[in-house]
C-alpha positions as a Markdown table, in Angstrom:
| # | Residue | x | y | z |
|---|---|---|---|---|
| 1 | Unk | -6.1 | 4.9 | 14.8 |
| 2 | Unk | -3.0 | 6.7 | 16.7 |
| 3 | Unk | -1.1 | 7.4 | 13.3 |
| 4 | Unk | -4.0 | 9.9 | 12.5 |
| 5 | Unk | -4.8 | 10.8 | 15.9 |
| 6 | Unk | -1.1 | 11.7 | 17.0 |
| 7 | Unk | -1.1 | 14.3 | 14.4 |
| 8 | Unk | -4.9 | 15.5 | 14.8 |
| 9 | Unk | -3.8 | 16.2 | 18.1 |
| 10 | Unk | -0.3 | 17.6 | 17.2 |
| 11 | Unk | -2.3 | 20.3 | 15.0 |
| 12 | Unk | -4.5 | 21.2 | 17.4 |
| 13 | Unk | -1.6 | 21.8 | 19.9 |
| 14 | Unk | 0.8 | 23.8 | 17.7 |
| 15 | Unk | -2.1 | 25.6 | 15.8 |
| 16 | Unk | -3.6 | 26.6 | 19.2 |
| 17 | Unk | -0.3 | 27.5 | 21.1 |
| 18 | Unk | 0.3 | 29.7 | 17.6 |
| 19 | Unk | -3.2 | 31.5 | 17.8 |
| 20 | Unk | -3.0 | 31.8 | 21.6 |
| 21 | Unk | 0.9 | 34.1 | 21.7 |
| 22 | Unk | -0.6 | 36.1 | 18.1 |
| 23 | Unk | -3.8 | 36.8 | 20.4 |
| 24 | Unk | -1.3 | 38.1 | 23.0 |
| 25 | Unk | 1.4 | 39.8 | 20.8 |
| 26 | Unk | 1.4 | 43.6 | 21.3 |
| 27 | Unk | 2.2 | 44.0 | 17.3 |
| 28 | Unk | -0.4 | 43.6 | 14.6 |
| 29 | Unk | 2.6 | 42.1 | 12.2 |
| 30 | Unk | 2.6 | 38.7 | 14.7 |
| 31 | Unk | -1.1 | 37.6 | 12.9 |
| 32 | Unk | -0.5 | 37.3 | 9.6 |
| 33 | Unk | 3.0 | 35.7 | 10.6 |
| 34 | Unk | 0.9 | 33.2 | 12.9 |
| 35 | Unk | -1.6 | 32.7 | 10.1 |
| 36 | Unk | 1.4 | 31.5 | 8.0 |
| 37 | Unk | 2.8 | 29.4 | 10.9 |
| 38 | Unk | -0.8 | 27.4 | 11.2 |
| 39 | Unk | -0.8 | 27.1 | 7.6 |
| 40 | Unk | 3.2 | 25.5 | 7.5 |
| 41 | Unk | 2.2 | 23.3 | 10.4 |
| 42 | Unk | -0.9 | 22.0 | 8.5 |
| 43 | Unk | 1.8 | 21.6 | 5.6 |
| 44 | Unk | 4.2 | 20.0 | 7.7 |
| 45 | Unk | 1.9 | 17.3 | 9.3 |
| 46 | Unk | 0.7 | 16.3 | 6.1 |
| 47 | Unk | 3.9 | 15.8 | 4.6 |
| 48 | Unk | 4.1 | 13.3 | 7.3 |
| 49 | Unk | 1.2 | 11.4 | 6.6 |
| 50 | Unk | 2.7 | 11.2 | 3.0 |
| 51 | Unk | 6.0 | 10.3 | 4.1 |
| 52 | Unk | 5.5 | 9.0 | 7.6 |
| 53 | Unk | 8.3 | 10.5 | 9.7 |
| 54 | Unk | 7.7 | 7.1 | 12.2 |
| 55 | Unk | 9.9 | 5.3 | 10.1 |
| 56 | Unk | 13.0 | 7.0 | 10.7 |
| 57 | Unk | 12.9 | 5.4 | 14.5 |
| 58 | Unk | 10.4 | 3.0 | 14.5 |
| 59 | Unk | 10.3 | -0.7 | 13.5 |
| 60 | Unk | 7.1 | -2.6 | 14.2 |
| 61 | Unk | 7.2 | -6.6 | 14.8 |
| 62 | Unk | 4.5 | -7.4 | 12.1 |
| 63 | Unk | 2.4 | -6.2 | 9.6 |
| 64 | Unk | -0.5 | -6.2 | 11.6 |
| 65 | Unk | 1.3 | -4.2 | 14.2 |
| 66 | Unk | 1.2 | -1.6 | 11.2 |
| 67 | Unk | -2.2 | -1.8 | 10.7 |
| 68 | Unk | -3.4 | -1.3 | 14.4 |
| 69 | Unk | -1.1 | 1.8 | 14.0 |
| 70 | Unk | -1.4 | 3.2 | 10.6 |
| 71 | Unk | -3.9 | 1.7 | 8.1 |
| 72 | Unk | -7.9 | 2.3 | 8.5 |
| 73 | Unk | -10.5 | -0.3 | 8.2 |
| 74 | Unk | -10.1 | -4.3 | 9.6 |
| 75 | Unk | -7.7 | -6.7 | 7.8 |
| 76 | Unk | -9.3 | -9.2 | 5.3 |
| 77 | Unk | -5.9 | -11.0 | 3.7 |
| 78 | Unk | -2.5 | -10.5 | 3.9 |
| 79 | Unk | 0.0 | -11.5 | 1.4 |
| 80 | Unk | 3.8 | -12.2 | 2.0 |
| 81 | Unk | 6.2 | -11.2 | 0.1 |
| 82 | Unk | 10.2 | -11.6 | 0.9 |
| 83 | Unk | 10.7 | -8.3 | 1.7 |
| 84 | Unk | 7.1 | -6.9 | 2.4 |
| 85 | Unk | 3.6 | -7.6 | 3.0 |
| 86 | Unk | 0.2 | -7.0 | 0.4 |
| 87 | Unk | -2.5 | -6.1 | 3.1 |
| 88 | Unk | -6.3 | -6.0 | 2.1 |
| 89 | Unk | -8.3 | -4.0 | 4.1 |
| 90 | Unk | -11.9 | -3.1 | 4.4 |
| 91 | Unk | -13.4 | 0.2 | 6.0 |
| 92 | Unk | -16.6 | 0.8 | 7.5 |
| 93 | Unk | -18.6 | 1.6 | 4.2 |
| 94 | Unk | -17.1 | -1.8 | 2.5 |
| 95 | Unk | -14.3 | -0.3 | 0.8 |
| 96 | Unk | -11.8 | -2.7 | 0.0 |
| 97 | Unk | -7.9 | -1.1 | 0.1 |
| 98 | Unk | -4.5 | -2.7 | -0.8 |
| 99 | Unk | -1.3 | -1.3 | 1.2 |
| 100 | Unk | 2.3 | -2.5 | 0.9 |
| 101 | Unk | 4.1 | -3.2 | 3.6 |
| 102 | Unk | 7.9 | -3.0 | 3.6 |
| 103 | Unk | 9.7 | -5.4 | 5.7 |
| 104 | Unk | 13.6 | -4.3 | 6.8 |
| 105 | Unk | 15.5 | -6.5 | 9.1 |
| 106 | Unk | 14.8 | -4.8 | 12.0 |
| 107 | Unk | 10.9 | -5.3 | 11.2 |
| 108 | Unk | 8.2 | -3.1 | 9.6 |
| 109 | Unk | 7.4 | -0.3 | 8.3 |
| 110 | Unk | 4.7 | 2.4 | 7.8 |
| 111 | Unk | 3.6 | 2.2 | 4.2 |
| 112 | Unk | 4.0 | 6.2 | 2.3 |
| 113 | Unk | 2.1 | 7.0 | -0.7 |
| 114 | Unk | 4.8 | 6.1 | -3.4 |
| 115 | Unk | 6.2 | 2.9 | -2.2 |
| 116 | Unk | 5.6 | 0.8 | -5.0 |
| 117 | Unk | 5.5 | 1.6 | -9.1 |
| 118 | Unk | 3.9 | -0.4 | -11.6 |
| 119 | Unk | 5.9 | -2.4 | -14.1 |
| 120 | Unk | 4.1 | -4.1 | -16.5 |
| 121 | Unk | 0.0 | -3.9 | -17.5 |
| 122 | Unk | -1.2 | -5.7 | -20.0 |
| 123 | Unk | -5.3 | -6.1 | -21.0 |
| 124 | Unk | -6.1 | -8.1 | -24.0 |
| 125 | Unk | -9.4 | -10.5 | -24.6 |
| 126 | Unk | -8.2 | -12.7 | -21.5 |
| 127 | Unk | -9.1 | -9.2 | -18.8 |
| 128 | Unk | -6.2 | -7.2 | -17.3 |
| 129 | Unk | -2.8 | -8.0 | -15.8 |
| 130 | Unk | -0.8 | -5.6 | -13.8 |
| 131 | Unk | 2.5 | -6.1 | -12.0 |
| 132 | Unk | 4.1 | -3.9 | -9.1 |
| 133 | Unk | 7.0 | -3.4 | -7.2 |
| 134 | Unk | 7.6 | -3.1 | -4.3 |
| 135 | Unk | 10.4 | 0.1 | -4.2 |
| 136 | Unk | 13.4 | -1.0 | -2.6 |
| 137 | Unk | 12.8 | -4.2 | -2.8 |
| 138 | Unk | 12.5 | -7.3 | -5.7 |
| 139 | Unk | 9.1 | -8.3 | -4.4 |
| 140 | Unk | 6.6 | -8.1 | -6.9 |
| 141 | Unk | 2.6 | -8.3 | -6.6 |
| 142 | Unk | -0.1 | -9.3 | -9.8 |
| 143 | Unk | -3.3 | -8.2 | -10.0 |
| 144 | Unk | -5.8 | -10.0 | -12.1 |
| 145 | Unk | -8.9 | -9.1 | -13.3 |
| 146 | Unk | -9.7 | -12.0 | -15.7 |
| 147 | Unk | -12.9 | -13.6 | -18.0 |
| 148 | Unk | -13.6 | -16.9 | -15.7 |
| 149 | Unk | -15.7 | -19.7 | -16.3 |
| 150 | Unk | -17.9 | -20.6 | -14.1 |
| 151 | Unk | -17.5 | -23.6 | -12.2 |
| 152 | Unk | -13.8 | -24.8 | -11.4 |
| 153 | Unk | -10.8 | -22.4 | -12.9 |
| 154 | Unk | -7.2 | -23.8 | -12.1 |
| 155 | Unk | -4.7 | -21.1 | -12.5 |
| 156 | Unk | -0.4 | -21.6 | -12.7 |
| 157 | Unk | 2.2 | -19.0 | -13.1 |
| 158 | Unk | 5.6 | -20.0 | -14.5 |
| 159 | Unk | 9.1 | -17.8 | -15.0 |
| 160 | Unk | 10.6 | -18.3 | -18.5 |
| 161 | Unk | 12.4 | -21.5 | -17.1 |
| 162 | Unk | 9.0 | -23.1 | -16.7 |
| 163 | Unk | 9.6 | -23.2 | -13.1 |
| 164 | Unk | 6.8 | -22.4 | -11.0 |
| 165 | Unk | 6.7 | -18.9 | -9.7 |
| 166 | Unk | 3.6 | -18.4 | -7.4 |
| 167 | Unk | 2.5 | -21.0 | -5.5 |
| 168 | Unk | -0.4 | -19.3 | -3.7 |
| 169 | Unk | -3.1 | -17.5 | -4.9 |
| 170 | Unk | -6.1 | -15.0 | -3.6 |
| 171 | Unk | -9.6 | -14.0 | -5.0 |
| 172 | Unk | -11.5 | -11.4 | -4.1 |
| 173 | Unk | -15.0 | -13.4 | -3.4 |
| 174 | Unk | -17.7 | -12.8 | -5.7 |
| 175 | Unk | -15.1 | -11.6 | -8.3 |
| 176 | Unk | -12.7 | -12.2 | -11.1 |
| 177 | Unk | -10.4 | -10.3 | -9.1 |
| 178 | Unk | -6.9 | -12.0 | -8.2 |
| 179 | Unk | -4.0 | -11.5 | -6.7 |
| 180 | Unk | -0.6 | -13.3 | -5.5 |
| 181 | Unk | 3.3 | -12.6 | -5.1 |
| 182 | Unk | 5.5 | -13.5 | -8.1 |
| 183 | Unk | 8.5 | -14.8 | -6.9 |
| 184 | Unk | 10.2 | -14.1 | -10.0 |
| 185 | Unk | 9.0 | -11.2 | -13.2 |
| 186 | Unk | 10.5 | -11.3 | -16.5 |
| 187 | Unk | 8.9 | -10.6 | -19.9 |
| 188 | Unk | 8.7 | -14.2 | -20.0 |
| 189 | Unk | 6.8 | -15.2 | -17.3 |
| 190 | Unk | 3.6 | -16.9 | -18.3 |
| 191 | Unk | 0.2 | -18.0 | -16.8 |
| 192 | Unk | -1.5 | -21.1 | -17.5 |
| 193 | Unk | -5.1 | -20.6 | -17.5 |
| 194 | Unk | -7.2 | -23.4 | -17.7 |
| 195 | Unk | -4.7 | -24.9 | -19.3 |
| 196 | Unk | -4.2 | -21.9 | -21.9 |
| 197 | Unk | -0.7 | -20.0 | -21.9 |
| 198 | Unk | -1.0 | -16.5 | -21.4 |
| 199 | Unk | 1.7 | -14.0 | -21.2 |
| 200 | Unk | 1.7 | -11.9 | -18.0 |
| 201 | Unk | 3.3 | -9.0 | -19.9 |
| 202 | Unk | 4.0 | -7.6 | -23.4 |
């Protein structure tokens, strides 16, 4: 992956140039200052794994662009949003991990750490609703982790207008595990579950 591997290399390059002009220096004050340079690079480079420093000039053309670049593990769904992309992805011991995407209008983006920031949970005897946004954006994502039936379960999501808000939805297979993009969040937005209204939020 080239977004880990740029900066593996980067530290081995800084960190060795630093060690190679201390091993050289004439003074024995130029090691601990070289020990404390290593130690700001290593500081440095992960601040930009945190906060990649890609995105200040770089705009990919899709969000699996992204993921070739930046994101571990193979693609299993993808989710869009209107201003950003839900990616699943699964690494090599089965893992499952959920990134966010953001989409500008010159393309995509490397996903940091803090993109997004939870809005509403809510768990009561129906399982667990959470909602997040997407920061910098009005693009919001539901996860559900519900007490299903067996057999056939029809799920709808309105907005307090009793228009429909979500028209697709995904599961997790194997799972009661759901997710989708709300077009639309409110206090009032509501789930029909098998027929049975459920608030998405307190």
């Amino acid at each position: 992956m080239p977004f880990i591997l740029i900066r593996a290399c980067l530290w081995l390059i800084l960190s060795g140039a630093i060690i190679a002009r201390a091993k050289i220096a004439k003074t024995v004050r130029k090691k601990p200052a070289a020990i404390m340079a290593v130690v700001l690079c290593t500081l440095l480079l992960a601040a930009s794994a945190v906060f990649p420093v890609e995105n200040l000039f770089v705009r990919f053309p899709s969000p699996e662009s992204v993921s070739r670049y930046a994101i571990p593990g193979r693609i299993d769904d993808m989710v869009y949003g209107k201003d950003s992309c839900l990616v699943t992805c699964i690494e090599g011991d089965g893992t499952r991990e959920i990134w966010f995407i953001p989409k500008t209008k010159n393309g995509y983006r490397i996903p940091g750490c803090f993109n997004t920031k939870r809005v509403s949970q809510k768990f009561d005897e129906n399982g667990l609703f959470i909602v997040r946004r997407v920061r910098g954006t009005d693009d919001y994502y539901v996860f559900l982790t519900l007490h299903l039936t067996g057999g056939q379960n029809e799920i709808q999501v309105f907005n307090g207008k009793d228009d429909q808000a979500a028209r697709s939805f995904y599961r997790v297979k194997d799972s009661d595990y759901i997710y989708f993009f709300l077009e639309d969040f409110s206090k009032e937005t509501y789930l029909l579950i098998n027929g049975e209204k459920v608030m998405l939020a307190d």
